[in-house]
Chimera marker file (.cmm) of the C-alpha trace (Angstrom):
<marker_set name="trace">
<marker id="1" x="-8.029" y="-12.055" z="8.697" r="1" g="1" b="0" radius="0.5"/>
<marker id="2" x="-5.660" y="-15.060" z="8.422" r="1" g="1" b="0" radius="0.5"/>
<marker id="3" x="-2.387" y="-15.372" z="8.998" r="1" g="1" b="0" radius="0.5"/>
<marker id="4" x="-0.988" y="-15.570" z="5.221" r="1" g="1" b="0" radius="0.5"/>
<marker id="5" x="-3.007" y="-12.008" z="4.238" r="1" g="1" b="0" radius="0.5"/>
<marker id="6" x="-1.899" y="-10.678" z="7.519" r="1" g="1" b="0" radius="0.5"/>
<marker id="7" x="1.650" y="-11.595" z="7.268" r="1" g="1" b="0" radius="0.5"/>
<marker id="8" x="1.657" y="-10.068" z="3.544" r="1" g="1" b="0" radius="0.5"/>
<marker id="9" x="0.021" y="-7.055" z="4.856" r="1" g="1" b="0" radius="0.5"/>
<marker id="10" x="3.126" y="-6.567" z="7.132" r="1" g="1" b="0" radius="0.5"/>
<marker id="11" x="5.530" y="-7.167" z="4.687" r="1" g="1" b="0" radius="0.5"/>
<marker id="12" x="4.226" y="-4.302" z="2.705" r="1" g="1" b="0" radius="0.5"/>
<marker id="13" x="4.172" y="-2.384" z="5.994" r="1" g="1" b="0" radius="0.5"/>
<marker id="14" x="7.318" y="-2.792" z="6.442" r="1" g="1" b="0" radius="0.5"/>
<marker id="15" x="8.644" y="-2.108" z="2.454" r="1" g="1" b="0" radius="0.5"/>
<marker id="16" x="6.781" y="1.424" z="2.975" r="1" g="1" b="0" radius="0.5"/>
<marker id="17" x="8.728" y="2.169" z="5.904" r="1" g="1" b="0" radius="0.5"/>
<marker id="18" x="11.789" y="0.978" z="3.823" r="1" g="1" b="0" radius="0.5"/>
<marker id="19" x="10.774" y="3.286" z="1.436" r="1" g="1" b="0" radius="0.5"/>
<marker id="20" x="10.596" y="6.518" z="3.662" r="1" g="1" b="0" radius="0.5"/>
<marker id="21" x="13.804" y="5.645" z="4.574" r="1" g="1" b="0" radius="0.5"/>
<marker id="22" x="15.615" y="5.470" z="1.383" r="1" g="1" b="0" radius="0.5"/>
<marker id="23" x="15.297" y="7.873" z="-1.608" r="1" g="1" b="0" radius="0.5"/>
<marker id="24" x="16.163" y="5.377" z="-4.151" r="1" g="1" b="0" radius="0.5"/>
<marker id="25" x="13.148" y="2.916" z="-3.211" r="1" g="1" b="0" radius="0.5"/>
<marker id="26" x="9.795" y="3.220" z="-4.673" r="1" g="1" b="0" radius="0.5"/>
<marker id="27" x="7.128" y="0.930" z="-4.709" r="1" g="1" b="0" radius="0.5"/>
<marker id="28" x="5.275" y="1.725" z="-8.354" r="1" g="1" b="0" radius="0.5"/>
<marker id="29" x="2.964" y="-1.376" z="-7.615" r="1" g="1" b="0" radius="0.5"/>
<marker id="30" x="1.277" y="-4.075" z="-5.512" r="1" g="1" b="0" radius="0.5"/>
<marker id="31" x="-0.915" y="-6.420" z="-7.104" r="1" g="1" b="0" radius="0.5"/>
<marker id="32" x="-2.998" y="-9.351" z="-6.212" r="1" g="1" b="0" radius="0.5"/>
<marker id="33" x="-5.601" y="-10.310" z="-3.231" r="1" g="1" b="0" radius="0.5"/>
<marker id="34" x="-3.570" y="-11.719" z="-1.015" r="1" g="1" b="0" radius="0.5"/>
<marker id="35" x="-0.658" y="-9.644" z="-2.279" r="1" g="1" b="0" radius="0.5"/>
<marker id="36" x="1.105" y="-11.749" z="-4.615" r="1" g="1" b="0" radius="0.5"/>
<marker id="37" x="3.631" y="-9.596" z="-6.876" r="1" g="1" b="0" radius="0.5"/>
<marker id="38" x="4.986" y="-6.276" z="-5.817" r="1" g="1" b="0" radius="0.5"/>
<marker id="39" x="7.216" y="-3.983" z="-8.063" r="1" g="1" b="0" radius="0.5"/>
<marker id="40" x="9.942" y="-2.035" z="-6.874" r="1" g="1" b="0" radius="0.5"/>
<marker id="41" x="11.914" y="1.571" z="-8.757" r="1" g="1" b="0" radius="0.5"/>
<marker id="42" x="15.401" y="1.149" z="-7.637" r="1" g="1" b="0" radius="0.5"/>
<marker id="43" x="17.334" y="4.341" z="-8.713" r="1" g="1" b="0" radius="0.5"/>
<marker id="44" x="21.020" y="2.925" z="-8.667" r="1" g="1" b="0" radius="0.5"/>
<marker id="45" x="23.336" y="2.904" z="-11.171" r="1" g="1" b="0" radius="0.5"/>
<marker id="46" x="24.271" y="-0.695" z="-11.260" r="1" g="1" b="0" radius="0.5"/>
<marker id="47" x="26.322" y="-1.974" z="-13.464" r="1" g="1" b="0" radius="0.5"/>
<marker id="48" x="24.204" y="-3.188" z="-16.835" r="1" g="1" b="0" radius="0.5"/>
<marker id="49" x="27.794" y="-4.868" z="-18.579" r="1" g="1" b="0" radius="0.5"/>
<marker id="50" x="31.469" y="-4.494" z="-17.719" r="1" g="1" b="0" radius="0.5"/>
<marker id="51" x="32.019" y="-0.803" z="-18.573" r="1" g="1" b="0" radius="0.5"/>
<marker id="52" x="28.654" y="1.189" z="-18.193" r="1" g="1" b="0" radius="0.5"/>
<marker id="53" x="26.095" y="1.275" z="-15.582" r="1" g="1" b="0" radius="0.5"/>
<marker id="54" x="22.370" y="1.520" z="-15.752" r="1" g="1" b="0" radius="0.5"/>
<marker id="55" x="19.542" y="2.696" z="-14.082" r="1" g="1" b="0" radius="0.5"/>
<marker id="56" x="16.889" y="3.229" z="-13.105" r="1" g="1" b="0" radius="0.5"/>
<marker id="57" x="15.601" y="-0.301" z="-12.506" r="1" g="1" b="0" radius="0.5"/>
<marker id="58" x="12.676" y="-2.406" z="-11.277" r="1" g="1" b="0" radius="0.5"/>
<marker id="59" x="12.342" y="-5.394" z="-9.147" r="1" g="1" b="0" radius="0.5"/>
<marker id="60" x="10.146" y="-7.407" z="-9.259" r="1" g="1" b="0" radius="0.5"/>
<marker id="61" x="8.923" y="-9.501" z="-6.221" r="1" g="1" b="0" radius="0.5"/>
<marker id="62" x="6.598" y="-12.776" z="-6.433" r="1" g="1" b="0" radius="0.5"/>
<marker id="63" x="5.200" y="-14.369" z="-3.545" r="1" g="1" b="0" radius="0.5"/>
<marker id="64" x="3.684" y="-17.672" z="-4.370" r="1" g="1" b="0" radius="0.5"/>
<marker id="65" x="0.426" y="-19.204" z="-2.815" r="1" g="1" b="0" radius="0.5"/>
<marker id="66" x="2.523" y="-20.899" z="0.307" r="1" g="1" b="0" radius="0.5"/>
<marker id="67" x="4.082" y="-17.808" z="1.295" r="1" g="1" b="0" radius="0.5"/>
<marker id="68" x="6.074" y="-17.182" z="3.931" r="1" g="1" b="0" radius="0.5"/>
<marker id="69" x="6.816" y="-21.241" z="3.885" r="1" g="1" b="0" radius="0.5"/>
<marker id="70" x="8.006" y="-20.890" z="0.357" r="1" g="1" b="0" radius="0.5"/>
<marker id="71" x="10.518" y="-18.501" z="-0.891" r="1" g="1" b="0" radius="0.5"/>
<marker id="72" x="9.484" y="-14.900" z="-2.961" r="1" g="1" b="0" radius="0.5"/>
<marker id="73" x="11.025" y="-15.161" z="-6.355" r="1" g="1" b="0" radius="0.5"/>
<marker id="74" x="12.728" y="-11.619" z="-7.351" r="1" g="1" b="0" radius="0.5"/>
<marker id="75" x="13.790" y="-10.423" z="-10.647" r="1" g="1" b="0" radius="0.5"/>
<marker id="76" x="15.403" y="-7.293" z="-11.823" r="1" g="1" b="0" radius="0.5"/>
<marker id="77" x="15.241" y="-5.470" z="-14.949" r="1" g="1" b="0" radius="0.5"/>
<marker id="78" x="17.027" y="-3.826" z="-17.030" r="1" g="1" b="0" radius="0.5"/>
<marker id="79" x="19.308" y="-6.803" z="-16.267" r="1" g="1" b="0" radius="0.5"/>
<marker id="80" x="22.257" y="-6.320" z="-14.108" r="1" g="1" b="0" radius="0.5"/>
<marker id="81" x="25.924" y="-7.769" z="-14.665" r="1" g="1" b="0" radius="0.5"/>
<marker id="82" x="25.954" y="-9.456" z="-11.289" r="1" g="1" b="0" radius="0.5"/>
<marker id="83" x="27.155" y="-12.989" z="-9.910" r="1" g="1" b="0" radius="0.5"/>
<marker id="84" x="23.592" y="-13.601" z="-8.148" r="1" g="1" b="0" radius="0.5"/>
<marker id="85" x="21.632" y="-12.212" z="-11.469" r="1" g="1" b="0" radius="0.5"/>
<marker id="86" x="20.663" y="-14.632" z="-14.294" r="1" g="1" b="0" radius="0.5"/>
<marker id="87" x="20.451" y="-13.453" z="-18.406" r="1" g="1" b="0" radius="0.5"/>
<marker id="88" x="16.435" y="-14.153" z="-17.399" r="1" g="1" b="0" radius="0.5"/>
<marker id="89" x="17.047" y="-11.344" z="-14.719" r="1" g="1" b="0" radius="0.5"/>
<marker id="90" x="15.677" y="-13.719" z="-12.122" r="1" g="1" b="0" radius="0.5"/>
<marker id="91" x="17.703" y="-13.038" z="-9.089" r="1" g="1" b="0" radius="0.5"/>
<marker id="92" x="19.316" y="-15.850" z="-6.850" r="1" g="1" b="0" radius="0.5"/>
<marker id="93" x="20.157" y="-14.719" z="-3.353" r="1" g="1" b="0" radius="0.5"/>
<marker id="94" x="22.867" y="-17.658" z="-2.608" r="1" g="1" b="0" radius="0.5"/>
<marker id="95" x="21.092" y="-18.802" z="0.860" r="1" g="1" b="0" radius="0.5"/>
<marker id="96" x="18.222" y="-20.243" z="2.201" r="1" g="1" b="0" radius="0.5"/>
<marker id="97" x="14.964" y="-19.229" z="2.717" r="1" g="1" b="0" radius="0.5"/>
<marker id="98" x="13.632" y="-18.865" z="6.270" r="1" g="1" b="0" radius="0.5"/>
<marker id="99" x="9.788" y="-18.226" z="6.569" r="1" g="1" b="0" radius="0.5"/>
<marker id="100" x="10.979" y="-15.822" z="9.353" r="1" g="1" b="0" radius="0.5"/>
<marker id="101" x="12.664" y="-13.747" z="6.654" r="1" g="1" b="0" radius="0.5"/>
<marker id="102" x="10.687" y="-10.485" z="5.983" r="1" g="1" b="0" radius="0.5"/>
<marker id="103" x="10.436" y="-8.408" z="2.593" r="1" g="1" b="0" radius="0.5"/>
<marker id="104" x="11.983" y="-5.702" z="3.808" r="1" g="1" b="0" radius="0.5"/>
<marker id="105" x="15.196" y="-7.453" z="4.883" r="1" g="1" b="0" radius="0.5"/>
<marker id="106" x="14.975" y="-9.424" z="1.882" r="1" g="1" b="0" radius="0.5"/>
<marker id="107" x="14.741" y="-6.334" z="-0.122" r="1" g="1" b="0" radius="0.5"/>
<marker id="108" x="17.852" y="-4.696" z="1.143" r="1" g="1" b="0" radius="0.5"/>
<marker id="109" x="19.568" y="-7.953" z="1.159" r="1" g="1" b="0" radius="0.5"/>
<marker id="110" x="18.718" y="-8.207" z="-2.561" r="1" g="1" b="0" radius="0.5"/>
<marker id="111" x="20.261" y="-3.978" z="-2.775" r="1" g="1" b="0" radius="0.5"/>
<marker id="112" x="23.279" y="-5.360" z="-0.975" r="1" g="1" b="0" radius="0.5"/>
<marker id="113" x="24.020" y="-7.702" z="-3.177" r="1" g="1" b="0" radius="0.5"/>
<marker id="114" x="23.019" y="-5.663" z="-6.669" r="1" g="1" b="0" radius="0.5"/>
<marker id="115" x="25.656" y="-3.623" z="-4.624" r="1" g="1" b="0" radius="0.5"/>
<marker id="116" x="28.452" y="-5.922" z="-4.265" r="1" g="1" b="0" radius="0.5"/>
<marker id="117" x="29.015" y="-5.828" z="-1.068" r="1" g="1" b="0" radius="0.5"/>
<marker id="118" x="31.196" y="-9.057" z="-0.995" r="1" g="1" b="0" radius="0.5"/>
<marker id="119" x="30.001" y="-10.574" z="2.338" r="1" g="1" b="0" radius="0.5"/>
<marker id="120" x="26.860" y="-10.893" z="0.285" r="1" g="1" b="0" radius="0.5"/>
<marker id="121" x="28.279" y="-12.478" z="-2.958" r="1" g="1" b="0" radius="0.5"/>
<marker id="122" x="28.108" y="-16.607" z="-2.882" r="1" g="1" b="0" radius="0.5"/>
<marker id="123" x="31.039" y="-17.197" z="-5.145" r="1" g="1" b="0" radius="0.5"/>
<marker id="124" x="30.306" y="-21.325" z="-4.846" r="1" g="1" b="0" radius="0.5"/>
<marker id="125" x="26.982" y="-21.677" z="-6.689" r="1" g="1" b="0" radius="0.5"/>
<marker id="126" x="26.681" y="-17.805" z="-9.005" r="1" g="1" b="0" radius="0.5"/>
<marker id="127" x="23.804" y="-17.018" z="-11.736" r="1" g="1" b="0" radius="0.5"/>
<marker id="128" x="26.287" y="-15.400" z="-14.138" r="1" g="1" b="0" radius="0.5"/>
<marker id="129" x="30.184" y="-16.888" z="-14.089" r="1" g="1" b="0" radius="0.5"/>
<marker id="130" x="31.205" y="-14.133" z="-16.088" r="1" g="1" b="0" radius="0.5"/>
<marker id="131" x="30.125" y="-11.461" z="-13.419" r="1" g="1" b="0" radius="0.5"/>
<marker id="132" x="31.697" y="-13.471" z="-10.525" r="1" g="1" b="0" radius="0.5"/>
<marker id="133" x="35.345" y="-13.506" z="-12.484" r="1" g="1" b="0" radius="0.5"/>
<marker id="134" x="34.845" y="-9.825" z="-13.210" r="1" g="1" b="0" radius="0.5"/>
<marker id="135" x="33.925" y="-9.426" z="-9.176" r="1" g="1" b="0" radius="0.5"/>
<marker id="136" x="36.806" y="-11.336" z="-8.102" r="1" g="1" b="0" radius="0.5"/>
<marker id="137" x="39.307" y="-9.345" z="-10.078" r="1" g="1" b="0" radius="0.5"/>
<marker id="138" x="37.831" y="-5.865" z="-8.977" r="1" g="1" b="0" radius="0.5"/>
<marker id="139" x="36.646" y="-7.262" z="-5.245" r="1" g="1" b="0" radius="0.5"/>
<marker id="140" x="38.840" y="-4.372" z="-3.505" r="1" g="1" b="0" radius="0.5"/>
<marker id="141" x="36.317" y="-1.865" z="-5.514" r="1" g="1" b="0" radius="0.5"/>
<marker id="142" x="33.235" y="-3.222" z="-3.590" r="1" g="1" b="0" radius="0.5"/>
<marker id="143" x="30.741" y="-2.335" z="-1.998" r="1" g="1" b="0" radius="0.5"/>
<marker id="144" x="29.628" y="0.623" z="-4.889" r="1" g="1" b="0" radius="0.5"/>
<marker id="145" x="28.152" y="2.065" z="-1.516" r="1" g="1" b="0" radius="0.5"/>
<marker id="146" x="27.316" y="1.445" z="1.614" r="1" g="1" b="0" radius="0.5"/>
<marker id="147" x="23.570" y="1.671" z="2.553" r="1" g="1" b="0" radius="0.5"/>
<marker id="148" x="24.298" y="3.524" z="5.559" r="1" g="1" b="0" radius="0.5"/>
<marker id="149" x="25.488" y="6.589" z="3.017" r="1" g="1" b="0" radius="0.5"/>
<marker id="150" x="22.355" y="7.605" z="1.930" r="1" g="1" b="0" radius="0.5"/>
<marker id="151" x="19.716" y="7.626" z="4.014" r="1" g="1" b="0" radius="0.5"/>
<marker id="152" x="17.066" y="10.636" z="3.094" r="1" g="1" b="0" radius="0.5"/>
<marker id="153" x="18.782" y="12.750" z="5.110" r="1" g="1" b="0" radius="0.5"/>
<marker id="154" x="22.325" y="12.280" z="3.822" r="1" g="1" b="0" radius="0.5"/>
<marker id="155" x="21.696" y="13.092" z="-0.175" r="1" g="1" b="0" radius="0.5"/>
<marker id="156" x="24.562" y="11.163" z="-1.206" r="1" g="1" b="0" radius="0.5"/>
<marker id="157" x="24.621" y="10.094" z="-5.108" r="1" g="1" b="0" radius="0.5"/>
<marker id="158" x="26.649" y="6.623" z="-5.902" r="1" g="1" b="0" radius="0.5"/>
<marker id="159" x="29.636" y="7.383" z="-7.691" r="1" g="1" b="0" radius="0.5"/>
<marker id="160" x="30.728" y="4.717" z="-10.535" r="1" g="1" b="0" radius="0.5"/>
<marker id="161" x="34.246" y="3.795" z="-10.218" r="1" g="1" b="0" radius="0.5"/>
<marker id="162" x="36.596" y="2.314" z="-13.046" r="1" g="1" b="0" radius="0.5"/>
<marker id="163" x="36.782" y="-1.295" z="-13.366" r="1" g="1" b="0" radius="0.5"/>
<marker id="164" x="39.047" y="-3.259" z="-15.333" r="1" g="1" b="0" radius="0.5"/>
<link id1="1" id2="2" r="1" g="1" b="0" radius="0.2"/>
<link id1="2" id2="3" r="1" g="1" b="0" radius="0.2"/>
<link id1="3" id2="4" r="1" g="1" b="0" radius="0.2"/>
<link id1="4" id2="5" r="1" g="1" b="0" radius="0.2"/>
<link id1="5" id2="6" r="1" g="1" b="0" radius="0.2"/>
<link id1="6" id2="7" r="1" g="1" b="0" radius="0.2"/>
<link id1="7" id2="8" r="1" g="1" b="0" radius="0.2"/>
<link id1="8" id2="9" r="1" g="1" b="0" radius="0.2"/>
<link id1="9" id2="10" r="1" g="1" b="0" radius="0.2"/>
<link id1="10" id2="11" r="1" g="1" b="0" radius="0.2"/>
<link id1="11" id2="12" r="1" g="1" b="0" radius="0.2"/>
<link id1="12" id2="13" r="1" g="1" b="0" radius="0.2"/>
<link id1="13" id2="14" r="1" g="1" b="0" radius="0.2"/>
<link id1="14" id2="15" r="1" g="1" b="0" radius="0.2"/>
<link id1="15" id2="16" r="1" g="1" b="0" radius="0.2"/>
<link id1="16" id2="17" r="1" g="1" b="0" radius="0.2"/>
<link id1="17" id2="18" r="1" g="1" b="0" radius="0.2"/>
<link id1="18" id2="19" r="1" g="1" b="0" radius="0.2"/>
<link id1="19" id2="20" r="1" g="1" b="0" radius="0.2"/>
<link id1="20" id2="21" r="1" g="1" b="0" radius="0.2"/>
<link id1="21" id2="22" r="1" g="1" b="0" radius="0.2"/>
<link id1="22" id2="23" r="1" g="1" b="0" radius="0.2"/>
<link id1="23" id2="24" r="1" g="1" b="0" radius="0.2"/>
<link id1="24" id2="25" r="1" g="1" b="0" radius="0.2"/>
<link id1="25" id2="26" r="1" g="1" b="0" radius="0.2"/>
<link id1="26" id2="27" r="1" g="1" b="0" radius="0.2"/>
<link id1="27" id2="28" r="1" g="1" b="0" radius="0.2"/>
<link id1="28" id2="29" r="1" g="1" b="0" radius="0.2"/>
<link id1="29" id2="30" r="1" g="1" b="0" radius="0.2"/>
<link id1="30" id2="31" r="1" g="1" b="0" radius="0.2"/>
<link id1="31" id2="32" r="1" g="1" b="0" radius="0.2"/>
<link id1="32" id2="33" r="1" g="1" b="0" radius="0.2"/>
<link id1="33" id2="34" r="1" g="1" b="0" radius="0.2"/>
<link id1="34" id2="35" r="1" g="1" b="0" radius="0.2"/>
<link id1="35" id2="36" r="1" g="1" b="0" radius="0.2"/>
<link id1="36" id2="37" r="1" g="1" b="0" radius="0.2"/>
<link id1="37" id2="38" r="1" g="1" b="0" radius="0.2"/>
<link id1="38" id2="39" r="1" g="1" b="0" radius="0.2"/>
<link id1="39" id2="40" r="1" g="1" b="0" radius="0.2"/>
<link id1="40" id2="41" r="1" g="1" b="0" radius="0.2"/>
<link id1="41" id2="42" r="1" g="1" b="0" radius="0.2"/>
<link id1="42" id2="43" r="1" g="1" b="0" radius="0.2"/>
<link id1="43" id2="44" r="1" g="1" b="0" radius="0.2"/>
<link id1="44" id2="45" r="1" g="1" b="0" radius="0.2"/>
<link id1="45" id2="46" r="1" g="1" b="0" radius="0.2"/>
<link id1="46" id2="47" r="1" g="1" b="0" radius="0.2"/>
<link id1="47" id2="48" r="1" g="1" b="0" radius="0.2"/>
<link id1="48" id2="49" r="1" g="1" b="0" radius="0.2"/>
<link id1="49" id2="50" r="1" g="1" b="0" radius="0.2"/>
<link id1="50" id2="51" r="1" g="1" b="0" radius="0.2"/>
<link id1="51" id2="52" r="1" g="1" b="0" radius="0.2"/>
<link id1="52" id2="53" r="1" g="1" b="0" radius="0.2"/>
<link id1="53" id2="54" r="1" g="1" b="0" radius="0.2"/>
<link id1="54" id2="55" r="1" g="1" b="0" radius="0.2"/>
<link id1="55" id2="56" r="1" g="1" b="0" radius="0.2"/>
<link id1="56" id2="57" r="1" g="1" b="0" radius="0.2"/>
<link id1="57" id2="58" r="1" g="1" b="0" radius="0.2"/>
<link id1="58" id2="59" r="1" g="1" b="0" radius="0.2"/>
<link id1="59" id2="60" r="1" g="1" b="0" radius="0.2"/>
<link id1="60" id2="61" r="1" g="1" b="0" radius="0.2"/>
<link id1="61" id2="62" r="1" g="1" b="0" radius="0.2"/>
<link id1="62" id2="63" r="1" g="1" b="0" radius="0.2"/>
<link id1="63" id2="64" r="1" g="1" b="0" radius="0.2"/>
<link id1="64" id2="65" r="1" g="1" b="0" radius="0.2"/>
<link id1="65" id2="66" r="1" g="1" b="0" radius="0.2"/>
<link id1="66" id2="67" r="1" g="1" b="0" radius="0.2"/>
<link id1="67" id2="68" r="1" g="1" b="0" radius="0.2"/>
<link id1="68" id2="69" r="1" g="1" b="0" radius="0.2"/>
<link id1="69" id2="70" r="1" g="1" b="0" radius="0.2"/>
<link id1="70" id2="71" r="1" g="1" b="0" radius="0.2"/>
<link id1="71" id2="72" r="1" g="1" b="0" radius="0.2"/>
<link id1="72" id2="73" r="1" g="1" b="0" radius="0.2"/>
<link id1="73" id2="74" r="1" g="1" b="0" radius="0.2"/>
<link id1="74" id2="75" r="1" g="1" b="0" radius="0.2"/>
<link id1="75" id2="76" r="1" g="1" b="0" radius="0.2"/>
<link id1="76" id2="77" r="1" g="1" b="0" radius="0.2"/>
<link id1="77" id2="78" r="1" g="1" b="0" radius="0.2"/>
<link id1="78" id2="79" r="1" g="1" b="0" radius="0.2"/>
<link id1="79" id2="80" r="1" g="1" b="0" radius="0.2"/>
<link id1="80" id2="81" r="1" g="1" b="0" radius="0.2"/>
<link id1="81" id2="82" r="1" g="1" b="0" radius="0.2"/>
<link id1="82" id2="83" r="1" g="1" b="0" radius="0.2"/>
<link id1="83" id2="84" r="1" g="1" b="0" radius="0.2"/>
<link id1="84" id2="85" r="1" g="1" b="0" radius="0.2"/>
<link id1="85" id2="86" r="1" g="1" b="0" radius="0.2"/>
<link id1="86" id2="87" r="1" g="1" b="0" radius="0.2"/>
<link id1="87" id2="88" r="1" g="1" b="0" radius="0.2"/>
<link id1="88" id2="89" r="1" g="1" b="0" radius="0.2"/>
<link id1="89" id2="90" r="1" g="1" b="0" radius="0.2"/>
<link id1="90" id2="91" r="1" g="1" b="0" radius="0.2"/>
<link id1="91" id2="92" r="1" g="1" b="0" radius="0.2"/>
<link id1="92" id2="93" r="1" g="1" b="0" radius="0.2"/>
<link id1="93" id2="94" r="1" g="1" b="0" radius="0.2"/>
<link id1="94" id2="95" r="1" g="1" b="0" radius="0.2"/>
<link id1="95" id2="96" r="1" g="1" b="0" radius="0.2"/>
<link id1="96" id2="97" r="1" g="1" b="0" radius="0.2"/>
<link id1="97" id2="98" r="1" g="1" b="0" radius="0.2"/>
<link id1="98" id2="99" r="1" g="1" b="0" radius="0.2"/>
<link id1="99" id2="100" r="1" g="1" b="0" radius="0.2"/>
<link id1="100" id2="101" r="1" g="1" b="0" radius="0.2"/>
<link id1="101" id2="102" r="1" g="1" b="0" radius="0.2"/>
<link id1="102" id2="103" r="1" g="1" b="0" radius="0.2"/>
<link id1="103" id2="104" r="1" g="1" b="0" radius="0.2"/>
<link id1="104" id2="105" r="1" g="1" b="0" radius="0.2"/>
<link id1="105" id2="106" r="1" g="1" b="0" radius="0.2"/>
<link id1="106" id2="107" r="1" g="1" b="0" radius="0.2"/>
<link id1="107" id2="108" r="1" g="1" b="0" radius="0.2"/>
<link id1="108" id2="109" r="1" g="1" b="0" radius="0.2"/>
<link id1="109" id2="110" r="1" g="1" b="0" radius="0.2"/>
<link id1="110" id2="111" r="1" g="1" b="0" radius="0.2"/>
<link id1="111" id2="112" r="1" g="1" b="0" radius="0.2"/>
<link id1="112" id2="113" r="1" g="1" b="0" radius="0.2"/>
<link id1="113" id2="114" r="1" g="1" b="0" radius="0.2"/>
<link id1="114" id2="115" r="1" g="1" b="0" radius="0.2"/>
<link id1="115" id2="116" r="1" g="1" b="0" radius="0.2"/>
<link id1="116" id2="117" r="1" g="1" b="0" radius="0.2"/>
<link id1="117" id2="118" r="1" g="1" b="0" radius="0.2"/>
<link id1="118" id2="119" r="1" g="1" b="0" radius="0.2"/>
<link id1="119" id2="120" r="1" g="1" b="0" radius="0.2"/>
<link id1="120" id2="121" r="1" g="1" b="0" radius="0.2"/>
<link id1="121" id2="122" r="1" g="1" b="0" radius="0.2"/>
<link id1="122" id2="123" r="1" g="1" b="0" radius="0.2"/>
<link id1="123" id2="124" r="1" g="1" b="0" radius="0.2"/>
<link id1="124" id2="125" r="1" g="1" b="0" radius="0.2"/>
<link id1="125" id2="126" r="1" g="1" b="0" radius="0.2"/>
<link id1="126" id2="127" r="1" g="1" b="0" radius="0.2"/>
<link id1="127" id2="128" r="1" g="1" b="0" radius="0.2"/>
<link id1="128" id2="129" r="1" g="1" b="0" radius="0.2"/>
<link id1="129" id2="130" r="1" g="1" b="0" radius="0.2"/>
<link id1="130" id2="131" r="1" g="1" b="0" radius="0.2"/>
<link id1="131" id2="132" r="1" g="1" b="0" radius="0.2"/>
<link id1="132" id2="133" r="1" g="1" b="0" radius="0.2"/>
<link id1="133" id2="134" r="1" g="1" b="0" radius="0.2"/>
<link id1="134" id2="135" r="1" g="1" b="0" radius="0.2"/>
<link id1="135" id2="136" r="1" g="1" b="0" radius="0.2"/>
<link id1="136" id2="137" r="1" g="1" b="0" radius="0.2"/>
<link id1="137" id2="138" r="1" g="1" b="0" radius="0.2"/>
<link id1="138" id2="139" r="1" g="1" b="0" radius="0.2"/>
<link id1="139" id2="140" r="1" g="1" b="0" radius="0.2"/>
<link id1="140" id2="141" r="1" g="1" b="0" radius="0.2"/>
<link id1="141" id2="142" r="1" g="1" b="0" radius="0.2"/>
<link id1="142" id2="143" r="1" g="1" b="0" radius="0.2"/>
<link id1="143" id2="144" r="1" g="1" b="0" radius="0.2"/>
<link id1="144" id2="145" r="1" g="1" b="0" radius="0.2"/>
<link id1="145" id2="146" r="1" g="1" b="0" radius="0.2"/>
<link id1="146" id2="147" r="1" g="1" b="0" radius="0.2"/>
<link id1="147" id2="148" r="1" g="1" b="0" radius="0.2"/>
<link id1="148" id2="149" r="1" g="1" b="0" radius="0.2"/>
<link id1="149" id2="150" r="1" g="1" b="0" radius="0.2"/>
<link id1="150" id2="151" r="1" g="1" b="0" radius="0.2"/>
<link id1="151" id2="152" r="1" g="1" b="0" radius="0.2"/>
<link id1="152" id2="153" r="1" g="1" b="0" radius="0.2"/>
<link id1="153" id2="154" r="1" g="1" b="0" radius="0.2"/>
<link id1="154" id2="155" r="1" g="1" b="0" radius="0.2"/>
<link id1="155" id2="156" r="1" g="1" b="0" radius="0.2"/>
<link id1="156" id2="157" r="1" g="1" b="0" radius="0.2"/>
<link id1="157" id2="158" r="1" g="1" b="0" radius="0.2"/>
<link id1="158" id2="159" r="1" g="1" b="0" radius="0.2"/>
<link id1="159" id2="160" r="1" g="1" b="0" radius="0.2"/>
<link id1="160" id2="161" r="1" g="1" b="0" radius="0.2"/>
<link id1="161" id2="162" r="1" g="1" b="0" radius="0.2"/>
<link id1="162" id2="163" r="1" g="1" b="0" radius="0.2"/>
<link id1="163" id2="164" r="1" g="1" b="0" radius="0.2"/>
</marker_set>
């Protein structure tokens, strides 16, 4: 097996232990020999404009042919009101990619920042302007919640706060 199958293999691996661990990941589909797109149920209520949320929703994951050495492309849809989430719905994590990055990490990175956690949020270079103003006047609301809440075990539902 070579190295590029056998480091995609992994990655899904390691997205189905992600999985187990979280109630509000699914994987609905993996397509592609090698693996080249994988599709992802997120069941958050992310915020779809300023004043309602949304949910559930899917993300999409691309790998192209060079993967790891080039970057996955993600994508969400519905799409979110976020500053790292274009009108397209393509998704722009704010660093770069490291072929040492894994899916998994990537995945929850991507999660963290649907999530606002505001370590996460590049306010120099954002997808959606509008999004980053609205997160910079509401910035003491964020995270929504904290991965670490709801594990499997710990049932906890996000709550949507009010935002101005």
């Amino acid at each position: 097996m070579n190295l590029i199958i056998r480091r995609r293999e992994n990655d899904l691996k390691k997205l189905r232990e992600l999985e187990k661990k979280y109630d509000f990941i699914k994987i609905i589909d993996v397509s592609g020999n090698p693996i080249s797109e994988i599709k992802i149920k997120l069941n958050l209520g992310l915020p779809v404009n300023k004043e309602q949320k949304g949910g559930p929703f899917e993300l999409f994951i691309k790998l192209p042919a060079d993967y790891p050495l080039k970057s996955p492309m993600f994508s969400i849809k519905p799409v979110v009101f976020n500053p790292h989430v274009f009108e397209s719905g393509n998704i722009c994590t704010g660093y770069k990619w490291m072929p040492s990055n894994t899916l998994d990490l990537e995945v929850i990175r991507i999660i963290k920042l649907l999530l606002l956690y505001p370590e996460y949020i590049n306010s120099k270079s954002p997808a959606n302007s509008q999004a980053l103003s609205w997160f910079k006047k509401n910035k003491k609301k964020f995270p929504l919640l904290k991965l670490e809440e709801i594990y499997k075990e710990n049932k906890s539902k996000i709550q949507w706060k009010e935002f101005q």
